[in-house]
mmCIF file as gemmi writes it, N, C-alpha and C atoms, coordinates in Angstrom:
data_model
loop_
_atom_site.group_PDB
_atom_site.id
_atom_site.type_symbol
_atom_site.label_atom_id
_atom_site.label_alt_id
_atom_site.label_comp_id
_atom_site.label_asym_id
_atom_site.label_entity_id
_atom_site.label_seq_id
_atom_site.pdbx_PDB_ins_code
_atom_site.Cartn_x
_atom_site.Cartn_y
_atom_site.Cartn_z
_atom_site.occupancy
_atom_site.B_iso_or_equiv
_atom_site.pdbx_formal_charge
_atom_site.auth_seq_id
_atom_site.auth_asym_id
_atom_site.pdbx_PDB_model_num
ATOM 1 N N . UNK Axp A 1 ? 51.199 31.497 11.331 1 0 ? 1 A 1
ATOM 2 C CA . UNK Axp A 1 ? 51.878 31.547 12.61 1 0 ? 1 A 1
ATOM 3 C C . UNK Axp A 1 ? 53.267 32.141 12.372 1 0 ? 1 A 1
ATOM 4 N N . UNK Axp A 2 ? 53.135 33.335 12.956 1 0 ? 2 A 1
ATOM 5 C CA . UNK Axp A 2 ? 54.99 33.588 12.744 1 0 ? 2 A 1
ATOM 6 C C . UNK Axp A 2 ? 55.953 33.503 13.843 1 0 ? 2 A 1
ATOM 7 N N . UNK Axp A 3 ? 56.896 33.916 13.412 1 0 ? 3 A 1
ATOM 8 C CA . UNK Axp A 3 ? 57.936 33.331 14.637 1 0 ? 3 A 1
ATOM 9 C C . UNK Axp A 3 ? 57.876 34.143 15.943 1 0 ? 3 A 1
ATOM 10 N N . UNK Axp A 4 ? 57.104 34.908 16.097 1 0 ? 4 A 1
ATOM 11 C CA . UNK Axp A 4 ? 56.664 36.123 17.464 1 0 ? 4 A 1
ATOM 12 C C . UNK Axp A 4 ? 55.813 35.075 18.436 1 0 ? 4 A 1
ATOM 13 N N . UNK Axp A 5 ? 55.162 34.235 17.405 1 0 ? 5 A 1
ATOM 14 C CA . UNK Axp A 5 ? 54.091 32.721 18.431 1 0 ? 5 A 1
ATOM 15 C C . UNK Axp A 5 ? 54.893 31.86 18.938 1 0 ? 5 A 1
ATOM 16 N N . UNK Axp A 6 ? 56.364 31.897 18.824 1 0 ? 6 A 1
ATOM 17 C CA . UNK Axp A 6 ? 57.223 30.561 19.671 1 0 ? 6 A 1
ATOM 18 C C . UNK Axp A 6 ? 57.847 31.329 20.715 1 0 ? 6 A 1
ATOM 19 N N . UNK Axp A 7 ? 57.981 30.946 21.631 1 0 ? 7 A 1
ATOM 20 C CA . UNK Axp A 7 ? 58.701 31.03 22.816 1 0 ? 7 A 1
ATOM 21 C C . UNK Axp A 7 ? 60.035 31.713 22.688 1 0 ? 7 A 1
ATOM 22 N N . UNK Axp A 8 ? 60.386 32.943 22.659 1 0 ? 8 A 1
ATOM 23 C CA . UNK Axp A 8 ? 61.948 33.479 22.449 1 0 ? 8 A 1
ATOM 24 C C . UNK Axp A 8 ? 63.271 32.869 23.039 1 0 ? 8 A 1
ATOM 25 N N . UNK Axp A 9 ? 62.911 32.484 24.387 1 0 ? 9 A 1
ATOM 26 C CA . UNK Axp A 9 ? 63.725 31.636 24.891 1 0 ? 9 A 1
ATOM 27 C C . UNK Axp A 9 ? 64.046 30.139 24.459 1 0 ? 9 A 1
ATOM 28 N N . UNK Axp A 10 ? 63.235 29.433 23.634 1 0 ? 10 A 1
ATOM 29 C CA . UNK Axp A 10 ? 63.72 28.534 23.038 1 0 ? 10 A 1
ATOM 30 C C . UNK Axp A 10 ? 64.547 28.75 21.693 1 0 ? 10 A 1
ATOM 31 N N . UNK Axp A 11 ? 63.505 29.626 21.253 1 0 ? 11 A 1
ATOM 32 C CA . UNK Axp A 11 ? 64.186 30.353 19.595 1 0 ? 11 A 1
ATOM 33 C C . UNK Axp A 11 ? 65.909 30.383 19.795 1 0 ? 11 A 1
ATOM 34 N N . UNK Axp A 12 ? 65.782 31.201 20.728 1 0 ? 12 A 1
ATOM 35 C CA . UNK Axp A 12 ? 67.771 31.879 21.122 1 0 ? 12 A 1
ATOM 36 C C . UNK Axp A 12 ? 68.196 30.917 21.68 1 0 ? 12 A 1
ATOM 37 N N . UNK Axp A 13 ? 67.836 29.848 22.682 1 0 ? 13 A 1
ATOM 38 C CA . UNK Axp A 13 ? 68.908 28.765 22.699 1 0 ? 13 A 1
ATOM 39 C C . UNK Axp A 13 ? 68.973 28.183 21.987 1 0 ? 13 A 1
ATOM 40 N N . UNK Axp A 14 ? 67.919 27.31 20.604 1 0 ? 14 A 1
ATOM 41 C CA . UNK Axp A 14 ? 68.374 26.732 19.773 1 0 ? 14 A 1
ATOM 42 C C . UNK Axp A 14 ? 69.092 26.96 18.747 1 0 ? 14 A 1
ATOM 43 N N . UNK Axp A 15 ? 69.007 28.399 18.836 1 0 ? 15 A 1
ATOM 44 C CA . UNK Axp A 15 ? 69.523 28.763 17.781 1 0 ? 15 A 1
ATOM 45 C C . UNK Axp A 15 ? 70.983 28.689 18.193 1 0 ? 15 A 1
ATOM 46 N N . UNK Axp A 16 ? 71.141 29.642 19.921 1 0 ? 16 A 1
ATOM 47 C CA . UNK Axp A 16 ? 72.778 29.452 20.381 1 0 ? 16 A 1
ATOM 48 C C . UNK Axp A 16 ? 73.549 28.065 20.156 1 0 ? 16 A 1
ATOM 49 N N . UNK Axp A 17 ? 72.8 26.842 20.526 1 0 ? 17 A 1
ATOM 50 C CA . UNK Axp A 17 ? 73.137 25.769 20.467 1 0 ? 17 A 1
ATOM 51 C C . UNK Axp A 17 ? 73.823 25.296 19.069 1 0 ? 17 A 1
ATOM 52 N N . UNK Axp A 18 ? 72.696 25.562 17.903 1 0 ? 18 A 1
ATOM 53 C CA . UNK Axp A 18 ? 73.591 25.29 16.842 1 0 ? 18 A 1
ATOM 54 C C . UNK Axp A 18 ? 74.982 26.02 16.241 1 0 ? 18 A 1
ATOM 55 N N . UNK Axp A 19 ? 75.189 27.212 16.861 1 0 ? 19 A 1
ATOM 56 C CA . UNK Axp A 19 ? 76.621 28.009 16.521 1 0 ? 19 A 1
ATOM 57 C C . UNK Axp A 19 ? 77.249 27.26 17.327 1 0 ? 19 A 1
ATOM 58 N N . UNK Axp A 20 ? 77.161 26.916 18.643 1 0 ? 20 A 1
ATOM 59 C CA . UNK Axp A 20 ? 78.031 26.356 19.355 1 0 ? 20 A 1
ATOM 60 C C . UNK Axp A 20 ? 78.751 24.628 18.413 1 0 ? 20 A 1
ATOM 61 N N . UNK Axp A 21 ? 77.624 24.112 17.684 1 0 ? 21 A 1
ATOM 62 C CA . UNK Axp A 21 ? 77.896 23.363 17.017 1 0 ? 21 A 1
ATOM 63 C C . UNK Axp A 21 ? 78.43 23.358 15.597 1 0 ? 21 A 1
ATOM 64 N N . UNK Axp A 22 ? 79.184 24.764 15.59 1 0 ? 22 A 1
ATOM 65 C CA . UNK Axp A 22 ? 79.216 25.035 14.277 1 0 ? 22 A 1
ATOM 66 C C . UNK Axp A 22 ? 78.346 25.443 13.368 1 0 ? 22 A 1
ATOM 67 N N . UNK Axp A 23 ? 77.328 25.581 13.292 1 0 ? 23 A 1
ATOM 68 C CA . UNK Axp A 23 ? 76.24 25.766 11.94 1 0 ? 23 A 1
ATOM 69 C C . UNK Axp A 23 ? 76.145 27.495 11.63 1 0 ? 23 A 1
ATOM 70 N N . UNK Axp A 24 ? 76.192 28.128 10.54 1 0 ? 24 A 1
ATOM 71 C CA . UNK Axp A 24 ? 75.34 29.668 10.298 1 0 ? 24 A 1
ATOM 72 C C . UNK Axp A 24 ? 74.021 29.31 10.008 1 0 ? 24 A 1
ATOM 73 N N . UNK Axp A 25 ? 73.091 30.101 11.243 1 0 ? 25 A 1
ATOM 74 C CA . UNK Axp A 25 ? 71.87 30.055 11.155 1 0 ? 25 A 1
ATOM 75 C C . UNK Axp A 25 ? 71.548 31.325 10.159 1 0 ? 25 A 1
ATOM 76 N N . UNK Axp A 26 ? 70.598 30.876 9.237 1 0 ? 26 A 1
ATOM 77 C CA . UNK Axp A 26 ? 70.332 32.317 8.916 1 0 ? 26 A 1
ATOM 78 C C . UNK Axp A 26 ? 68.207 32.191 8.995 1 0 ? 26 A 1
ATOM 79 N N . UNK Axp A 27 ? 67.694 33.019 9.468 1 0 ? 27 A 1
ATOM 80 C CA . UNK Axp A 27 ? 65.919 32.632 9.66 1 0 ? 27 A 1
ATOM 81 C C . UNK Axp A 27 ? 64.826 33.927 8.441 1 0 ? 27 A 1
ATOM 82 N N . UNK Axp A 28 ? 64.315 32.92 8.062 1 0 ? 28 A 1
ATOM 83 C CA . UNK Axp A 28 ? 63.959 33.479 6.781 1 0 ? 28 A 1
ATOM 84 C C . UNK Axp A 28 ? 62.92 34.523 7.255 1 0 ? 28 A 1
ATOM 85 N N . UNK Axp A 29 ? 62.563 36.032 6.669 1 0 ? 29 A 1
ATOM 86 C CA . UNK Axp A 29 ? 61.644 37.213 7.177 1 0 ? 29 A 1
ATOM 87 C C . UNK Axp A 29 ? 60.642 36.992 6.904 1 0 ? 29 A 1
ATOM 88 N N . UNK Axp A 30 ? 59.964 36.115 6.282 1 0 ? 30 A 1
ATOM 89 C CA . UNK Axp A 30 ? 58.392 35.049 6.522 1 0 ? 30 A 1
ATOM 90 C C . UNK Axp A 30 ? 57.597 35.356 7.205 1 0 ? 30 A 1
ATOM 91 N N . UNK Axp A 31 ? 56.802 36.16 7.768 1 0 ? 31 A 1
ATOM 92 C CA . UNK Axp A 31 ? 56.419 36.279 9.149 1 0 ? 31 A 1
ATOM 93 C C . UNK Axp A 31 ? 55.332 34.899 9.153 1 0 ? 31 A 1
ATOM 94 N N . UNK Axp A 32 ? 54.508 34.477 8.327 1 0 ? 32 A 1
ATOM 95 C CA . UNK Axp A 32 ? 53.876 33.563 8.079 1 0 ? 32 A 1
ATOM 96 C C . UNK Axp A 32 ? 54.526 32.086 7.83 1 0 ? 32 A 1
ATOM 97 N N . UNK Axp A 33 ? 55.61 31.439 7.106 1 0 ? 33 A 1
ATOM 98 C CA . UNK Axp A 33 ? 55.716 30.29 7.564 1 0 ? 33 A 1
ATOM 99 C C . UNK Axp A 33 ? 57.778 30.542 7.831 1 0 ? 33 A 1
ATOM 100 N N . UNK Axp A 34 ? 58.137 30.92 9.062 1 0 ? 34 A 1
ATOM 101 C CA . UNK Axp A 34 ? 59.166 30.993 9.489 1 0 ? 34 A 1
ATOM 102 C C . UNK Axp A 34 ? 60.282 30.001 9.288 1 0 ? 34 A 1
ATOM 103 N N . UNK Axp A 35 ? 61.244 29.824 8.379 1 0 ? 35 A 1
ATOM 104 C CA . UNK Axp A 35 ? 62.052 29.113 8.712 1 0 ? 35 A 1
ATOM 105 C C . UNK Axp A 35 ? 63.573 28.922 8.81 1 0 ? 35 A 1
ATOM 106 N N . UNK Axp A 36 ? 64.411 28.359 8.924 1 0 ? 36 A 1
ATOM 107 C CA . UNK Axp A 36 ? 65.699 28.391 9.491 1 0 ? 36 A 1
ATOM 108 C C . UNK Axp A 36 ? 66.223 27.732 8.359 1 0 ? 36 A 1
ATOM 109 N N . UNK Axp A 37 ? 67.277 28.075 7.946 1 0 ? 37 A 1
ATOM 110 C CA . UNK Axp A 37 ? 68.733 27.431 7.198 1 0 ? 37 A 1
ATOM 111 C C . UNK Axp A 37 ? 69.319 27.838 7.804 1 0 ? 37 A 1
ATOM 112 N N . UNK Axp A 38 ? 70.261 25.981 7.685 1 0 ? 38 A 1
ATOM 113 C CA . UNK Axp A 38 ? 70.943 26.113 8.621 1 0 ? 38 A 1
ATOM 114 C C . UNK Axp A 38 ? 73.001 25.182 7.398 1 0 ? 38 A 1
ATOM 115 N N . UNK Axp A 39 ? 73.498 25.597 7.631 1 0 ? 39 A 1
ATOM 116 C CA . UNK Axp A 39 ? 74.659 25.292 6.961 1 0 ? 39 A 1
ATOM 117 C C . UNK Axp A 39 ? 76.242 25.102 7.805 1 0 ? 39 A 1
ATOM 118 N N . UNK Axp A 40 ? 76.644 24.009 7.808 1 0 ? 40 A 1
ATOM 119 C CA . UNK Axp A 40 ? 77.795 23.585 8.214 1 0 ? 40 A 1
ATOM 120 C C . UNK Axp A 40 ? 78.443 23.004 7.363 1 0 ? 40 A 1
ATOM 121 N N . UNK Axp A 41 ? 79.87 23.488 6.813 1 0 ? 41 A 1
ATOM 122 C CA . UNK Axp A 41 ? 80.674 22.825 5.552 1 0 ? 41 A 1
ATOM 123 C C . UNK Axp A 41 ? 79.881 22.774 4.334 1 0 ? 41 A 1
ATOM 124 N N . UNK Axp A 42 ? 79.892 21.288 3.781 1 0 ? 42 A 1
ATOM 125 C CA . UNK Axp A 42 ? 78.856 21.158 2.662 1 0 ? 42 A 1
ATOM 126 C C . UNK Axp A 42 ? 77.228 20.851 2.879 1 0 ? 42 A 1
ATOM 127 N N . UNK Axp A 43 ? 77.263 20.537 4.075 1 0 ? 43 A 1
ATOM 128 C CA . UNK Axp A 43 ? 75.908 20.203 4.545 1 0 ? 43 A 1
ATOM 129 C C . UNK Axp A 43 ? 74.831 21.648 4.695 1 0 ? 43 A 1
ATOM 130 N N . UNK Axp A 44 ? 73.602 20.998 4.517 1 0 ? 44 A 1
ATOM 131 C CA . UNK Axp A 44 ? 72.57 22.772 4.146 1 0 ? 44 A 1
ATOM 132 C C . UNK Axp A 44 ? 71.498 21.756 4.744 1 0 ? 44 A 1
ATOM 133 N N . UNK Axp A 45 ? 70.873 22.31 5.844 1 0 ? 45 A 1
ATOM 134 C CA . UNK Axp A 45 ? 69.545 21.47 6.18 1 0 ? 45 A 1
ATOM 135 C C . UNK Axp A 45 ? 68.601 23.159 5.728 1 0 ? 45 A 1
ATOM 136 N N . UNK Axp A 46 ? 66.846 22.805 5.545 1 0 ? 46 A 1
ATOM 137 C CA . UNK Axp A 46 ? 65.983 24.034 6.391 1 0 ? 46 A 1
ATOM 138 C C . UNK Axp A 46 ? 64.818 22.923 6.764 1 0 ? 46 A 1
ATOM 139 N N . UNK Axp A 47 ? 64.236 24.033 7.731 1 0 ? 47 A 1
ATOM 140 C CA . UNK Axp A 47 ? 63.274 23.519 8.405 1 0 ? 47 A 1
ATOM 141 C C . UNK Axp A 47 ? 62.657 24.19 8.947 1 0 ? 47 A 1
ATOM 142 N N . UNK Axp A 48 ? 61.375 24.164 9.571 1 0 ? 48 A 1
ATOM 143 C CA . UNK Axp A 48 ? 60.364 24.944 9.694 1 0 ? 48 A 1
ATOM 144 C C . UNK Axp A 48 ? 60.602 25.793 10.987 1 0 ? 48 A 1
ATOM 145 N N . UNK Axp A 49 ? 60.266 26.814 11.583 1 0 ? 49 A 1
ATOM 146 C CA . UNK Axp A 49 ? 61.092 27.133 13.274 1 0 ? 49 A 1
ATOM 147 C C . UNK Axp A 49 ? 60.182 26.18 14.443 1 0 ? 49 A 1
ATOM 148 N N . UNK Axp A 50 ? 59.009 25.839 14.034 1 0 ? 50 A 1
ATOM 149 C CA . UNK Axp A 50 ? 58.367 24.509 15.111 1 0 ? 50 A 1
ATOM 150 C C . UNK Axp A 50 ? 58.836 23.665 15.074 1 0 ? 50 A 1
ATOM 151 N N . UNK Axp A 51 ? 59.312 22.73 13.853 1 0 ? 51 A 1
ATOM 152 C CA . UNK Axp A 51 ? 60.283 21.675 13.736 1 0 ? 51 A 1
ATOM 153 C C . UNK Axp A 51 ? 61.581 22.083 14.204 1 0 ? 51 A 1
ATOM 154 N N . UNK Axp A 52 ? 62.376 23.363 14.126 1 0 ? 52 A 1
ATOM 155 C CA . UNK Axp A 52 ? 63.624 23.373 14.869 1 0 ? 52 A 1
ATOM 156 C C . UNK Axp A 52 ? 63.037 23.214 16.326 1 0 ? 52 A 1
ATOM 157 N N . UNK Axp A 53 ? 62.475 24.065 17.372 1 0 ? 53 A 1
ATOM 158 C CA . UNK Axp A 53 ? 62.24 23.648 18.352 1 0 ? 53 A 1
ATOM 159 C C . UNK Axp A 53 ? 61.537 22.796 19.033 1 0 ? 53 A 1
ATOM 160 N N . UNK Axp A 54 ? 60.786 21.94 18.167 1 0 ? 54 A 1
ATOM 161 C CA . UNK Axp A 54 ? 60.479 20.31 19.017 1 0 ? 54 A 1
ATOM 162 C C . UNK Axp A 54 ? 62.032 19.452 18.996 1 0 ? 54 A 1
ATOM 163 N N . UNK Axp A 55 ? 62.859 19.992 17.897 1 0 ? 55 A 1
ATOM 164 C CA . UNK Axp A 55 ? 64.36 19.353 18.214 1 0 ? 55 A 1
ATOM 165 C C . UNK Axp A 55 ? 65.023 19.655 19.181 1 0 ? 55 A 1
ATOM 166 N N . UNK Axp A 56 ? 64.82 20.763 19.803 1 0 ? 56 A 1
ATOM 167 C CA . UNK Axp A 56 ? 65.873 21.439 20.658 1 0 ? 56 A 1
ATOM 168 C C . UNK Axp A 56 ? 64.542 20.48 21.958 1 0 ? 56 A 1
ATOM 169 N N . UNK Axp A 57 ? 63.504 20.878 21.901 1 0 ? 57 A 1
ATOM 170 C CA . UNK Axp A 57 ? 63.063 20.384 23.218 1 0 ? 57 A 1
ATOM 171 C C . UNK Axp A 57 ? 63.071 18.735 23.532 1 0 ? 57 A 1
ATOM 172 N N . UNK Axp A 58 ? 63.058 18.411 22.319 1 0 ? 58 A 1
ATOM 173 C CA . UNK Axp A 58 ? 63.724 16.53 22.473 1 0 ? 58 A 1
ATOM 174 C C . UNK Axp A 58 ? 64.542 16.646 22.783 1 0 ? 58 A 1
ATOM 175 N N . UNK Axp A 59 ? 65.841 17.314 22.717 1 0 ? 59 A 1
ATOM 176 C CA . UNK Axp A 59 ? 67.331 17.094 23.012 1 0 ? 59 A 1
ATOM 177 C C . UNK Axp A 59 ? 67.828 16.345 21.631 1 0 ? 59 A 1
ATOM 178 N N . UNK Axp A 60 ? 66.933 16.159 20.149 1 0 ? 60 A 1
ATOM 179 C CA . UNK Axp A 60 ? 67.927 15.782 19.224 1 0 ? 60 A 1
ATOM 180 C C . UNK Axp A 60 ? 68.236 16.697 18.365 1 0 ? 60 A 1
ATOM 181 N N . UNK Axp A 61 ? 68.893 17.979 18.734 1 0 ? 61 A 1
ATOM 182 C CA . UNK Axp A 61 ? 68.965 19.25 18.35 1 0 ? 61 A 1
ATOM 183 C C . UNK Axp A 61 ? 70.339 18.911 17.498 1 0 ? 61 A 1
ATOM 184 N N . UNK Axp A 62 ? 71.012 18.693 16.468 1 0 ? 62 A 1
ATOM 185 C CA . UNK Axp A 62 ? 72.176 18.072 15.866 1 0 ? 62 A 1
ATOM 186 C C . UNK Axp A 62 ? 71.943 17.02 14.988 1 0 ? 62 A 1
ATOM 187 N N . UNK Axp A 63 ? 73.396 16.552 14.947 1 0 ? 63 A 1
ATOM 188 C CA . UNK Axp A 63 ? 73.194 15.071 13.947 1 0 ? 63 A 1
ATOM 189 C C . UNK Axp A 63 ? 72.879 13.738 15.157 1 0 ? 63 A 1
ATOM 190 N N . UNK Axp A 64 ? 71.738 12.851 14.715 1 0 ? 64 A 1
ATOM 191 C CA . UNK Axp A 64 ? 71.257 12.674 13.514 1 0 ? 64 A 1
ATOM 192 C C . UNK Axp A 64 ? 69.758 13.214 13.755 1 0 ? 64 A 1
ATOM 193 N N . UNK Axp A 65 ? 69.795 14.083 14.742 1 0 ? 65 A 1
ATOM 194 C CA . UNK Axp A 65 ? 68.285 14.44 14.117 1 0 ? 65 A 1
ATOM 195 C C . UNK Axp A 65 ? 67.807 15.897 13.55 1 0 ? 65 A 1
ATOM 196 N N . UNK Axp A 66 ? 68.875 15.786 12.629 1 0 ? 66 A 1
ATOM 197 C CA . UNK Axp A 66 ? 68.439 17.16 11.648 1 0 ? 66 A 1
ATOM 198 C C . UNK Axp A 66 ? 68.742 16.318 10.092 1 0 ? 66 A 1
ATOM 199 N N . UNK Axp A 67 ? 69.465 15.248 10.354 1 0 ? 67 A 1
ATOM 200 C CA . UNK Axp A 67 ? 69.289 14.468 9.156 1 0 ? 67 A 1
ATOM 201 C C . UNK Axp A 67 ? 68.119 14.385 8.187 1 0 ? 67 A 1
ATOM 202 N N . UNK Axp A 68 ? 66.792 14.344 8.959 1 0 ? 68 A 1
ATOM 203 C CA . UNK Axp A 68 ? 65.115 14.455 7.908 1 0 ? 68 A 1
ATOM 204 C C . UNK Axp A 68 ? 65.249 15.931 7.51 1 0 ? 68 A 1
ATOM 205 N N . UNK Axp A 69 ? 66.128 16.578 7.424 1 0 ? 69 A 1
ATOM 206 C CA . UNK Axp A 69 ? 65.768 18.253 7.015 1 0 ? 69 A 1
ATOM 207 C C . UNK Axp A 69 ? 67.198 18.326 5.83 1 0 ? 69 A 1
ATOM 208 N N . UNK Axp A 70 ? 68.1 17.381 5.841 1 0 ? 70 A 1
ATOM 209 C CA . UNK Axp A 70 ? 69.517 17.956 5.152 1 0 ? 70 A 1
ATOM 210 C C . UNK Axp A 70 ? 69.04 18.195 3.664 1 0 ? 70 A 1
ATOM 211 N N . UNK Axp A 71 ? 69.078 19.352 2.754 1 0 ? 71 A 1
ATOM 212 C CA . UNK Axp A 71 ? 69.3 19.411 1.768 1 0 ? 71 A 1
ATOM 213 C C . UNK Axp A 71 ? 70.335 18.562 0.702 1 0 ? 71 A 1
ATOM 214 N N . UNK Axp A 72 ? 71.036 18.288 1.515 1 0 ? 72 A 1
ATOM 215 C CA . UNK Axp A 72 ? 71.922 17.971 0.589 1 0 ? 72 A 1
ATOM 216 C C . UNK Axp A 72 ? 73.444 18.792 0.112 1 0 ? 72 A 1
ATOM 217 N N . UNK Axp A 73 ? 74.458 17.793 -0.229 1 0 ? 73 A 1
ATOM 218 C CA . UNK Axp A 73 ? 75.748 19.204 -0.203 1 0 ? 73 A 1
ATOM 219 C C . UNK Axp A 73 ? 75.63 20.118 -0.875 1 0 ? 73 A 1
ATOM 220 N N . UNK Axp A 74 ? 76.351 21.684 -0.681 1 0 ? 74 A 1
ATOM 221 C CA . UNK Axp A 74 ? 76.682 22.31 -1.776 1 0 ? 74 A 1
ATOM 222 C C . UNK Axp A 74 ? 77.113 21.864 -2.798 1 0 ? 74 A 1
ATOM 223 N N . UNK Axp A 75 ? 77.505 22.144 -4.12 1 0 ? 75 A 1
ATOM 224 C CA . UNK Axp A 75 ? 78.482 22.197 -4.886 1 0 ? 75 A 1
ATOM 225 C C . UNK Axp A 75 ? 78.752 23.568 -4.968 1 0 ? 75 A 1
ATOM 226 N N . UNK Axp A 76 ? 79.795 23.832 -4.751 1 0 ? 76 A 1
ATOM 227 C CA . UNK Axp A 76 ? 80.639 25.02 -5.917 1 0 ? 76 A 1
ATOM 228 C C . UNK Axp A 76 ? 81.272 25.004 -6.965 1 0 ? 76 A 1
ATOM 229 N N . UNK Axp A 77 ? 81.086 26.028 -7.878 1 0 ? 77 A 1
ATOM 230 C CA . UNK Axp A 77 ? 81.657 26.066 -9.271 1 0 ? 77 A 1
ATOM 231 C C . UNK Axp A 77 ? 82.823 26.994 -9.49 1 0 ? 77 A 1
């Protein structure tokens, strides 16, 4: 399933939504399993683009419900 099978209009608001919240989205060229990193400060979530938009269509599009996806902080060296 690639990301051409989700709804564009959800794709671009969730995605708008998270800049508005601060995050760089960047969406991986996958055409087969599509997914989103997403990074604010030290925080790095990814997640699948169906799992980003059942978040956006719950309304727990943010913290805490991107918490089950956080990678974990950067470090820099």
């Amino acid at each position: 399933m690639g990301i051409n099978d989700f709804p564009y209009q959800n794709i671009r608001a969730a995605t708008a939504q998270l800049e508005q919240q601060g995050f760089n989205v960047n969406w991986s060229p996958d055409p087969v399993a599509p997914t989103v990193r997403l990074s604010r400060g030290d925080d790095r979530y990814t997640l699948r683009a169906n799992e980003l938009i059942n978040l956006y269509l719950s309304g727990q599009l943010g913290e805490p419900g991107l918490s089950r996806f956080k990678d974990g902080p950067a470090h820099q060296t």
